[in-house]
C-alpha positions as a Markdown table, in Angstrom:
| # | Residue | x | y | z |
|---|---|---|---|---|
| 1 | Unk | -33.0 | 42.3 | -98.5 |
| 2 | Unk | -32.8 | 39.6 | -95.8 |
| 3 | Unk | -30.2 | 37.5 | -94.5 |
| 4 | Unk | -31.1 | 33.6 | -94.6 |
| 5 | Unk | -29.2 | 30.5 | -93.2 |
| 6 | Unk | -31.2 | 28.3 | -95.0 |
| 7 | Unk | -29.0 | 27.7 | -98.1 |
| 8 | Unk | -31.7 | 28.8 | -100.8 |
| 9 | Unk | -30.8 | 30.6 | -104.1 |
| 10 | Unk | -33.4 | 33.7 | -103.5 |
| 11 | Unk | -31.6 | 36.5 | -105.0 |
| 12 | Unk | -33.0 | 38.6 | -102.1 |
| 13 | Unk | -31.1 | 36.8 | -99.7 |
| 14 | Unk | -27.7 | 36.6 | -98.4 |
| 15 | Unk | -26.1 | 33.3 | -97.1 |
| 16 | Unk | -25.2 | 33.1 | -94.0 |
| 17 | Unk | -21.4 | 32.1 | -94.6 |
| 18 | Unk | -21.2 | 35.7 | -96.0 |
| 19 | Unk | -23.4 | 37.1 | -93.8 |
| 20 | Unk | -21.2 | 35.3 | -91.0 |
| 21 | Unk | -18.1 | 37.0 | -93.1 |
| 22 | Unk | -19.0 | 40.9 | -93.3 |
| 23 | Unk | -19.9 | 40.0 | -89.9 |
| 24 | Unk | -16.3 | 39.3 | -88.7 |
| 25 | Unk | -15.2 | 42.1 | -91.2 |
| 26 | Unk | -17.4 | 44.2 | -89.3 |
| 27 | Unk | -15.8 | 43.2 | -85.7 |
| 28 | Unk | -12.1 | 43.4 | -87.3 |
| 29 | Unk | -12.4 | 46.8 | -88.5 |
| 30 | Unk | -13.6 | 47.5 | -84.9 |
| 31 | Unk | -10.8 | 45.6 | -83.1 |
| 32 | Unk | -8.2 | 48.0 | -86.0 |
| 33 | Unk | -9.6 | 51.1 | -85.0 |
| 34 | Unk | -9.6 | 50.7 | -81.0 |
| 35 | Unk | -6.1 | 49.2 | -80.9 |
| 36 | Unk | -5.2 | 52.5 | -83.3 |
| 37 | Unk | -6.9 | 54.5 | -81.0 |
| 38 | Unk | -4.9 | 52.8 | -78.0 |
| 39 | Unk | -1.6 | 53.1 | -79.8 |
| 40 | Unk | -2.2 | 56.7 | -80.3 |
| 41 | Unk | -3.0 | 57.0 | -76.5 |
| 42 | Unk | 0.2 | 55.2 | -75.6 |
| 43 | Unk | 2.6 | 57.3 | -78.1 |
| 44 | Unk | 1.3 | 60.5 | -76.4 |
| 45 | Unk | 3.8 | 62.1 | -74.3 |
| 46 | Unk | 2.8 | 62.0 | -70.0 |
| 47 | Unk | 2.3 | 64.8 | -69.0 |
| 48 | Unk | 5.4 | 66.6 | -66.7 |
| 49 | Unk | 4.8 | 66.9 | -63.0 |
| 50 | Unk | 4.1 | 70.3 | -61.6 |
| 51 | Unk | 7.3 | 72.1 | -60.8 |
| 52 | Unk | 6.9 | 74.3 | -57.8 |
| 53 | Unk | 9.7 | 77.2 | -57.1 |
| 54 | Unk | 9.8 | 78.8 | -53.3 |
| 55 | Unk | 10.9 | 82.0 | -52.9 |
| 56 | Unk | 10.7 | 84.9 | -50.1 |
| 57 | Unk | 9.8 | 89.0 | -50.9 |
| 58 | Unk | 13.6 | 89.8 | -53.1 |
| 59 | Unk | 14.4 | 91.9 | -55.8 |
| 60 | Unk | 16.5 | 89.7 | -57.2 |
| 61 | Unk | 13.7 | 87.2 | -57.3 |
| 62 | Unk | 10.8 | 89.5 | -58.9 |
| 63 | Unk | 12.1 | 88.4 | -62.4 |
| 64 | Unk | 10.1 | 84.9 | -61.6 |
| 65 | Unk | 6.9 | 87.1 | -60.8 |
| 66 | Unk | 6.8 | 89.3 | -63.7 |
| 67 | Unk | 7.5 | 86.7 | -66.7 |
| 68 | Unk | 4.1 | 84.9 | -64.8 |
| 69 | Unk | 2.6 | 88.2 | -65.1 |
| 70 | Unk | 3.7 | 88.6 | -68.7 |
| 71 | Unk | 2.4 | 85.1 | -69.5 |
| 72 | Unk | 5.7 | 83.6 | -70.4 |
| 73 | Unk | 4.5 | 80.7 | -68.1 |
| 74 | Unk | 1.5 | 79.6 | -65.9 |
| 75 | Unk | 0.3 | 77.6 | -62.8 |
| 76 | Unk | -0.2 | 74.3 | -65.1 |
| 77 | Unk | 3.2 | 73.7 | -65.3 |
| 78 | Unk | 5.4 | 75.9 | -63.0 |
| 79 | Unk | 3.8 | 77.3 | -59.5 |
| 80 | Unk | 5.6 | 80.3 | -57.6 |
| 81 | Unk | 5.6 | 79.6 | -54.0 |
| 82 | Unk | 5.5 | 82.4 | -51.7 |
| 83 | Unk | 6.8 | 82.4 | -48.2 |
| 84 | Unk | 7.9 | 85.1 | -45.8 |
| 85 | Unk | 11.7 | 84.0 | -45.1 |
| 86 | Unk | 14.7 | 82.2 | -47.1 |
| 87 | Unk | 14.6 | 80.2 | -43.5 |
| 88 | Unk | 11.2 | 78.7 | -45.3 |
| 89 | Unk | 12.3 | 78.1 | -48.2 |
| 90 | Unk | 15.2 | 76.4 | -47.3 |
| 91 | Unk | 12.6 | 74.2 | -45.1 |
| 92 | Unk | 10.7 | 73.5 | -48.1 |
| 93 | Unk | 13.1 | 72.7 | -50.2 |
| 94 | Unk | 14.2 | 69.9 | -47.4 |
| 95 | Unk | 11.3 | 68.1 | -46.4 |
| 96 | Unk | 10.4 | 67.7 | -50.4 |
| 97 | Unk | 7.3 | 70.2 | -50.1 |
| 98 | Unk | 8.8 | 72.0 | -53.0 |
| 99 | Unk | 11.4 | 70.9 | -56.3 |
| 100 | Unk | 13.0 | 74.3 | -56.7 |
| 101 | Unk | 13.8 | 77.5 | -54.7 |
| 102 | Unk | 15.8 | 80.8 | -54.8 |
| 103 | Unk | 18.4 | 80.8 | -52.5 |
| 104 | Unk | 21.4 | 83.0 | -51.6 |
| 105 | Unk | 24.7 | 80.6 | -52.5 |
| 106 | Unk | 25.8 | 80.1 | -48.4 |
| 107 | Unk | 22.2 | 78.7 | -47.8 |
| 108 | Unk | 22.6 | 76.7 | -50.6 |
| 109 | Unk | 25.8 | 74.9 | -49.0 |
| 110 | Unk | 24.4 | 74.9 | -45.5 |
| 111 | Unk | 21.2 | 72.7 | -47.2 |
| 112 | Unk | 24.1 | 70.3 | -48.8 |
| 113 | Unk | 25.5 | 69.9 | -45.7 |
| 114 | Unk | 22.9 | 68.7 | -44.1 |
| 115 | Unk | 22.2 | 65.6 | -47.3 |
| 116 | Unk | 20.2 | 67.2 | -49.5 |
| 117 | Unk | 21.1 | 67.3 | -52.9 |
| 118 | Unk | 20.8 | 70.5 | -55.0 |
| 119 | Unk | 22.1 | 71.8 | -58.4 |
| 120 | Unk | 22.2 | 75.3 | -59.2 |
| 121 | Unk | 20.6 | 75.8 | -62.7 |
| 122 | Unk | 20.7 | 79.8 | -63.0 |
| 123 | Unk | 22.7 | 82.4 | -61.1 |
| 124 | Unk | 19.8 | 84.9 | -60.4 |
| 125 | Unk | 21.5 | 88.0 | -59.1 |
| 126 | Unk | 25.0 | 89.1 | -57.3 |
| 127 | Unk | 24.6 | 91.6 | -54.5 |
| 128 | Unk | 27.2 | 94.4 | -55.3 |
| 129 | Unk | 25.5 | 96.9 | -52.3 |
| 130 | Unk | 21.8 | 95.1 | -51.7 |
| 131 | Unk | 22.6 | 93.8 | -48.5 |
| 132 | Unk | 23.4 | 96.1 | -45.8 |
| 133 | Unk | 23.2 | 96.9 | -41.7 |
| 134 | Unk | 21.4 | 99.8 | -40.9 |
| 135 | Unk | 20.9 | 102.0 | -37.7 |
| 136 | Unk | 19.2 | 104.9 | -35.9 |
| 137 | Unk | 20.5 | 108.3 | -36.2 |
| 138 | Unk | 22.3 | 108.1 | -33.0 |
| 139 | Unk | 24.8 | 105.7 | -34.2 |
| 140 | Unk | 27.2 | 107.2 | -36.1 |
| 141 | Unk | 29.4 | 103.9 | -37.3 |
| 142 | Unk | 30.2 | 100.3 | -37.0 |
| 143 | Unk | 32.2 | 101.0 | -33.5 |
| 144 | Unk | 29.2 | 102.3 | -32.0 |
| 145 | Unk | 27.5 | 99.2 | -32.1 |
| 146 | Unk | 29.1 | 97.7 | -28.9 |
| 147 | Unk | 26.1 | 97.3 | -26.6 |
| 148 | Unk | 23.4 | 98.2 | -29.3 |
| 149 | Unk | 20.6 | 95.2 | -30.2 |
| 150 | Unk | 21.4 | 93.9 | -33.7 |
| 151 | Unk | 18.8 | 92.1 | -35.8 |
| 152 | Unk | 19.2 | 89.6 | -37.7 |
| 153 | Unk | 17.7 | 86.9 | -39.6 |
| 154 | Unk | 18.7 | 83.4 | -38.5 |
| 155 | Unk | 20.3 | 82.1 | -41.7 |
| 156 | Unk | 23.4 | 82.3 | -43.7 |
| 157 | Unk | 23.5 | 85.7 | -45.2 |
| 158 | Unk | 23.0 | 87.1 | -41.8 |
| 159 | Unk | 25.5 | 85.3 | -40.2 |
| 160 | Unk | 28.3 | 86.4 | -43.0 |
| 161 | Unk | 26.9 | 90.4 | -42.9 |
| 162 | Unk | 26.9 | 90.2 | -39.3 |
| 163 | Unk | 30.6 | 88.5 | -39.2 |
| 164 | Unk | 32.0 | 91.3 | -41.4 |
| 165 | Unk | 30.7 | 94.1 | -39.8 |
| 166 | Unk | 32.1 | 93.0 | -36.0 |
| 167 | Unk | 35.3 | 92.4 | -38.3 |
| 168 | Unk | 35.5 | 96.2 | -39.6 |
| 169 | Unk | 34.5 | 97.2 | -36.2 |
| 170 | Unk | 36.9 | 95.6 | -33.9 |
| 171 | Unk | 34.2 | 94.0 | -32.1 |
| 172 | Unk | 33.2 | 90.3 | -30.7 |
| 173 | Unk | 29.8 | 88.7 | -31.3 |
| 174 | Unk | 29.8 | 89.1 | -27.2 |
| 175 | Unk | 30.0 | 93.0 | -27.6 |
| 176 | Unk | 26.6 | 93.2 | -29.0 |
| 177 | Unk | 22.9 | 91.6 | -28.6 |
| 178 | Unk | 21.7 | 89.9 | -31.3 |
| 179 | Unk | 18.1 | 89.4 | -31.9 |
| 180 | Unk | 17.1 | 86.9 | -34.1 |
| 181 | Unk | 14.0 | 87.7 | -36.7 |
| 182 | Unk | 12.8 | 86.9 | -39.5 |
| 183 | Unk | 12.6 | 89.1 | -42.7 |
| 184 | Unk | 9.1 | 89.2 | -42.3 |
| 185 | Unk | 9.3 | 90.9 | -38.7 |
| 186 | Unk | 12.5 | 93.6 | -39.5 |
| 187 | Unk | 10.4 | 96.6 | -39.7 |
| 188 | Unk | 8.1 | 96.0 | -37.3 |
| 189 | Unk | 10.8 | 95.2 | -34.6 |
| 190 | Unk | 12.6 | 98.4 | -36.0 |
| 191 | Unk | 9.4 | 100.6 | -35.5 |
| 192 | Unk | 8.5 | 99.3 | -32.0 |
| 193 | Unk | 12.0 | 100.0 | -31.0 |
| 194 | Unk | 12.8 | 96.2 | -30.0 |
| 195 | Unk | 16.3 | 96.7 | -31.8 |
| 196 | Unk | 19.0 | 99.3 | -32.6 |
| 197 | Unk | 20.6 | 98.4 | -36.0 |
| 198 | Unk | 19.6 | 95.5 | -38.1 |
| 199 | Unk | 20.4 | 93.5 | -41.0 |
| 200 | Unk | 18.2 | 93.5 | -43.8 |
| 201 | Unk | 17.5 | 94.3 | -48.0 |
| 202 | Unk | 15.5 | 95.7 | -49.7 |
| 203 | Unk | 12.3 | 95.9 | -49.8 |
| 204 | Unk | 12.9 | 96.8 | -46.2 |
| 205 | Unk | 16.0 | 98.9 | -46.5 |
| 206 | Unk | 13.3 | 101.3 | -48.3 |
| 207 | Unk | 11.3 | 101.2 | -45.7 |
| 208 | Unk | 13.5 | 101.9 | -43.4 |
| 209 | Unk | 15.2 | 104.5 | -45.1 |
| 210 | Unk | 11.6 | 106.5 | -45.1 |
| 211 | Unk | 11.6 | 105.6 | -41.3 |
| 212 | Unk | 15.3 | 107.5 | -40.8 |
| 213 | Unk | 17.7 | 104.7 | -40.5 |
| 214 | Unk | 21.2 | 105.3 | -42.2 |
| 215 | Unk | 23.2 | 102.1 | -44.2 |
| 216 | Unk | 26.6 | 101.7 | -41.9 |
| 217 | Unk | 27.4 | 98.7 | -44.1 |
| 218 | Unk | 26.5 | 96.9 | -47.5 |
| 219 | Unk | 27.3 | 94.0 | -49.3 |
| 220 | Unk | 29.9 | 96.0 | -51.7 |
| 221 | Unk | 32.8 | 95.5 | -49.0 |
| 222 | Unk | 32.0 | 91.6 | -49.3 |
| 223 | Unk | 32.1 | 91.1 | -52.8 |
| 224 | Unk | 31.7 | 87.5 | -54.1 |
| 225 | Unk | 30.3 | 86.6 | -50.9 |
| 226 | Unk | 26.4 | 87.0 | -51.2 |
| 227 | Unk | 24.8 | 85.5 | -55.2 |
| 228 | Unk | 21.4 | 84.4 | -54.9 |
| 229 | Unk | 20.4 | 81.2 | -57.1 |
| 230 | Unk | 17.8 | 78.8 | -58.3 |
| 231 | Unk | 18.3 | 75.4 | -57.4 |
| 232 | Unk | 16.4 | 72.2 | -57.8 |
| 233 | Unk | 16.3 | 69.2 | -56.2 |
| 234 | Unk | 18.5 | 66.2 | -57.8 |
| 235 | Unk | 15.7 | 63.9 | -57.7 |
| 236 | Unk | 13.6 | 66.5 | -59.4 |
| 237 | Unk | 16.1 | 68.4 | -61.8 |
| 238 | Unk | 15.4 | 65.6 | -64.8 |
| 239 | Unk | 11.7 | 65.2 | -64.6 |
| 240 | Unk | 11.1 | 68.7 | -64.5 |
| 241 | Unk | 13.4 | 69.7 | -67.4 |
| 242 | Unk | 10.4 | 71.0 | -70.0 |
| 243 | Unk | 9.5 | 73.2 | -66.9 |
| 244 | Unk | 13.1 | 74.4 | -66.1 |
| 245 | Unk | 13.7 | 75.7 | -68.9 |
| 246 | Unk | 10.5 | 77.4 | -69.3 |
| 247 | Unk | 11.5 | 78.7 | -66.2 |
| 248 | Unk | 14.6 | 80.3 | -66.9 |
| 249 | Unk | 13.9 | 81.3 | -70.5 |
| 250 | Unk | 10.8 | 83.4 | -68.4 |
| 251 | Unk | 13.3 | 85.0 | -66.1 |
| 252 | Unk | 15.8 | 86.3 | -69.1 |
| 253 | Unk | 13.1 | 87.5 | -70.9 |
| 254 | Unk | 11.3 | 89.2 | -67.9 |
| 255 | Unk | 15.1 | 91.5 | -67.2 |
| 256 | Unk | 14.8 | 92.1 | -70.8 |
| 257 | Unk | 11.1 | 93.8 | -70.4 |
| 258 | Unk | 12.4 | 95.5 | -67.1 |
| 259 | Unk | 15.5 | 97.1 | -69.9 |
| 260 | Unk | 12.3 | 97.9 | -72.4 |
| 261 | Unk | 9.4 | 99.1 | -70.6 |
| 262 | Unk | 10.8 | 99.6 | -67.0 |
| 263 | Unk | 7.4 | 102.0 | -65.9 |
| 264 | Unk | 5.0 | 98.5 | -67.0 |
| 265 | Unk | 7.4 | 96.8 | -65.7 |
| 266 | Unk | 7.7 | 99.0 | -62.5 |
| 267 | Unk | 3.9 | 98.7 | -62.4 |
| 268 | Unk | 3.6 | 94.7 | -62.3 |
| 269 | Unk | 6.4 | 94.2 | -59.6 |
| 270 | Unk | 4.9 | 97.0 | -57.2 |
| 271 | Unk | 2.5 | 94.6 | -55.4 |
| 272 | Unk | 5.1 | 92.6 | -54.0 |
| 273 | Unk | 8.0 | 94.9 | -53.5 |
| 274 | Unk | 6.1 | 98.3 | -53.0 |
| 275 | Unk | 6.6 | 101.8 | -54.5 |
| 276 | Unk | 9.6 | 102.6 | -56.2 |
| 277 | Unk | 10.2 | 99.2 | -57.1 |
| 278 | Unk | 12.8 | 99.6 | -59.9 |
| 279 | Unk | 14.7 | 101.8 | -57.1 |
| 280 | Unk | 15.2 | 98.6 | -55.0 |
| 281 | Unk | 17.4 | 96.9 | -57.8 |
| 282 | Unk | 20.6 | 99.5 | -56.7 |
| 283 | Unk | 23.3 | 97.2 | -55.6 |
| 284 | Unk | 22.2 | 94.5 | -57.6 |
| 285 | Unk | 23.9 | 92.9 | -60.8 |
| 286 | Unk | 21.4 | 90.2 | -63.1 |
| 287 | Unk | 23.7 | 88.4 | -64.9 |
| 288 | Unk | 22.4 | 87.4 | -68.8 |
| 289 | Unk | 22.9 | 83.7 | -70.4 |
| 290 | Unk | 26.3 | 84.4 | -70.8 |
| 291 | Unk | 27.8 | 85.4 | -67.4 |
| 292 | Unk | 25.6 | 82.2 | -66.7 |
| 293 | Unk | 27.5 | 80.5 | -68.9 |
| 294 | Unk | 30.6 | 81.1 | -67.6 |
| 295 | Unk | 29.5 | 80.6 | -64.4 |
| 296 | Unk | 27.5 | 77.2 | -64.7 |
| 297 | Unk | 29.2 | 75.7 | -67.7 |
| 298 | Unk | 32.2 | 74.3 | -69.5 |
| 299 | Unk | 35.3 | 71.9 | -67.7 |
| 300 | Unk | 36.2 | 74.4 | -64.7 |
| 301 | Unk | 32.7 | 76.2 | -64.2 |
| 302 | Unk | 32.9 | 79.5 | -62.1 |
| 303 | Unk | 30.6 | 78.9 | -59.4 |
| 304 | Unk | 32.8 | 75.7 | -58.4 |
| 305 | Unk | 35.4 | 77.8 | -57.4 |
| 306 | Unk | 33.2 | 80.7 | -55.7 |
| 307 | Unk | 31.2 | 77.9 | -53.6 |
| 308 | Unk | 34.1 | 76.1 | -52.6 |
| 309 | Unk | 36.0 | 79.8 | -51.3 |
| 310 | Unk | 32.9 | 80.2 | -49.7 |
| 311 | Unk | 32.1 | 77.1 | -47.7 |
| 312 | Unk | 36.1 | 77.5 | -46.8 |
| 313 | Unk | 35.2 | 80.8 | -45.3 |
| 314 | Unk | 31.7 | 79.3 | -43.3 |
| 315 | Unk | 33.6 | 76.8 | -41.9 |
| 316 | Unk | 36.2 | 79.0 | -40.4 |
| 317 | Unk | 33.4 | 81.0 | -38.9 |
| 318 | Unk | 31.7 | 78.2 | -38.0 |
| 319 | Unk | 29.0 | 78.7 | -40.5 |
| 320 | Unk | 29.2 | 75.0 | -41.8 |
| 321 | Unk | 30.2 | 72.5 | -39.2 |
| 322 | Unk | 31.9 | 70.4 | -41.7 |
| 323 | Unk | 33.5 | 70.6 | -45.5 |
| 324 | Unk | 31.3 | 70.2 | -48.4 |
| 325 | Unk | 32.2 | 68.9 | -51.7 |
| 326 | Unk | 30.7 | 71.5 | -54.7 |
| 327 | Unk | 32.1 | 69.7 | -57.5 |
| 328 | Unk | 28.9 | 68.8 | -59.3 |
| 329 | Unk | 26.2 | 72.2 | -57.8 |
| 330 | Unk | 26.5 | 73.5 | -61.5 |
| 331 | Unk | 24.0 | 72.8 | -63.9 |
| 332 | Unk | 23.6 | 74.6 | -67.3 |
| 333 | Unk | 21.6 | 72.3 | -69.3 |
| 334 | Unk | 18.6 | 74.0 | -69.0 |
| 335 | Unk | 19.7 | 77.8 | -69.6 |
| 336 | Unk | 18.9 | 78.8 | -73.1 |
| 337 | Unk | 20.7 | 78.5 | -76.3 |
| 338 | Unk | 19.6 | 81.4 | -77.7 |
| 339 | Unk | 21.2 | 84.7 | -76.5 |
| 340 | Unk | 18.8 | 86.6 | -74.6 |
């Protein structure tokens, strides 16, 4: 068969009005399936930006660690950052090189102080004994700390460890030396003998404990005063709300593994925190969805009331250099429905 424009009645050919008309059929059914194709394209949902969560070498923290190990979440979605002090990620979390980090609550106010905007979306741990000042053998309590070099990391949960020991000891900040470093260098300040007594946590207070230092304080006489938190950025906490909530189902589901098969568990988290890893968790409470709950949610939401004691407390020891407002920190929409 051939196609003709001539107009003649040979049955063999096709006139060119209806060759002219499958042609346009032709191009139409083209023109359907490409702007199908395009509609498709366009109904598809974009792809959420990478969420990226600082933290430093905590316990408390190691939940985050083992759900990635466990596969509950991956790098395509939700990247762990690792840095060597809270003083970096509190850094991070200000210049925008990172959407989320896990803070203790008092470095979460100092940030807000200074503009940026935060919302706590999970209540990660409360230290109940985690936190504590240790010393050589030759000194026997707090009192004998006048004249000694103290350690101590320049951020908040220092400052508020170091304020309540010179409380219970009678002493001023003037009595002692105080050495700045941070968490990174505590042990190797302790073994070169740059320092006396030092505040720390674990995975250093094991260390040092192996290297003969003695607790003279801990966190349990402070109660309330040191939680450790995820927060997000408020420019980030919508955009990344697939990834949150990934996030935090991850982390519940990673304490329950720790409750069901503590040796794997043990096993997966001892690259970062060292040997006897599950031994490092003494002194510290994880609270499930529901003491979330009743922290983060409802019309008077618990951490509202322990942020605002707090930042009362900094700024009377000049820890915050002016009031903050913590009426919105609490966010709960992204914890999980489900009981964990």
């Amino acid at each position: 068969m051939v196609f003709s424009c001539s107009g003649n009645d040979d049955p063999e050919t096709i006139p060119c009005s209806d060759h002219q008309a499958q042609l346009s059929r032709v191009r139409f059914g083209f023109i359907v399936i490409i702007l199908f194709m395009l509609a498709f394209a366009g109904c598809s949902k974009p792809k959420e930006p990478l969420l990226r969560v600082a933290t430093n070498v905590w316990p408390g923290y190691e939940t985050l660690y083992l759900a990635r190990s466990l596969g509950y979440y991956d790098d395509r979605q939700i990247r762990l950052v690792e840095m060597p002090s809270s003083s970096l990620v509190s850094k991070s979390l200000r210049n925008g090189a990172v959407e989320a980090g896990c803070l203790t609550l008092d470095e979460t106010l100092s940030l807000m102080q200074d503009g940026v905007d935060l919302r706590v979306v999970l209540i990660m741990d409360i230290s109940r004994g985690a936190d504590v000042v240790m010393a050589r053998s030759g000194i026997a309590d707090l009192k004998a700390l006048r004249g000694k070099r103290v350690g101590v990391e320049n951020a908040a949960v220092g400052a508020i460890m170091l304020d309540a020991v010179l409380e219970a000891a009678g002493l001023l900040a003037k009595d002692i030396t105080i050495v700045p470093l941070t968490v990174d260098e505590h042990y190797a300040a302790y073994s070169a003998k740059k320092i006396d007594a030092i505040v720390t946590f674990d995975p250093v207070r094991t260390q040092l404990l192996k290297a003969g230092a003695h607790v003279l304080f801990d966190s349990s006489r402070v109660p309330g005063r040191i939680i450790d938190v995820l927060v997000v950025r408020g420019d980030a906490a919508a955009a990344r709300g697939q990834a949150l909530r990934q996030l935090l189902r991850g982390h519940f589901r990673a304490v329950q593994y720790m409750n069901d098969q503590p040796r794997d568990a043990e096993k997966r988290m001892e690259p970062r925190l060292g040997g006897g890893a599950l031994e490092q968790f003494s002194g510290i409470f994880l609270p499930g969805v529901q003491e979330n709950r009743a922290f983060l949610a409802g019309t008077s939401p618990g951490l509202i009331r322990t942020a605002q004691d707090l930042a009362d407390l900094m700024l009377r020891r000049s820890l915050l250099q002016r009031s903050v407002a913590a009426d919105h920190i609490a966010d709960p929409d992204n914890l999980p429905v489900e009981r964990q």
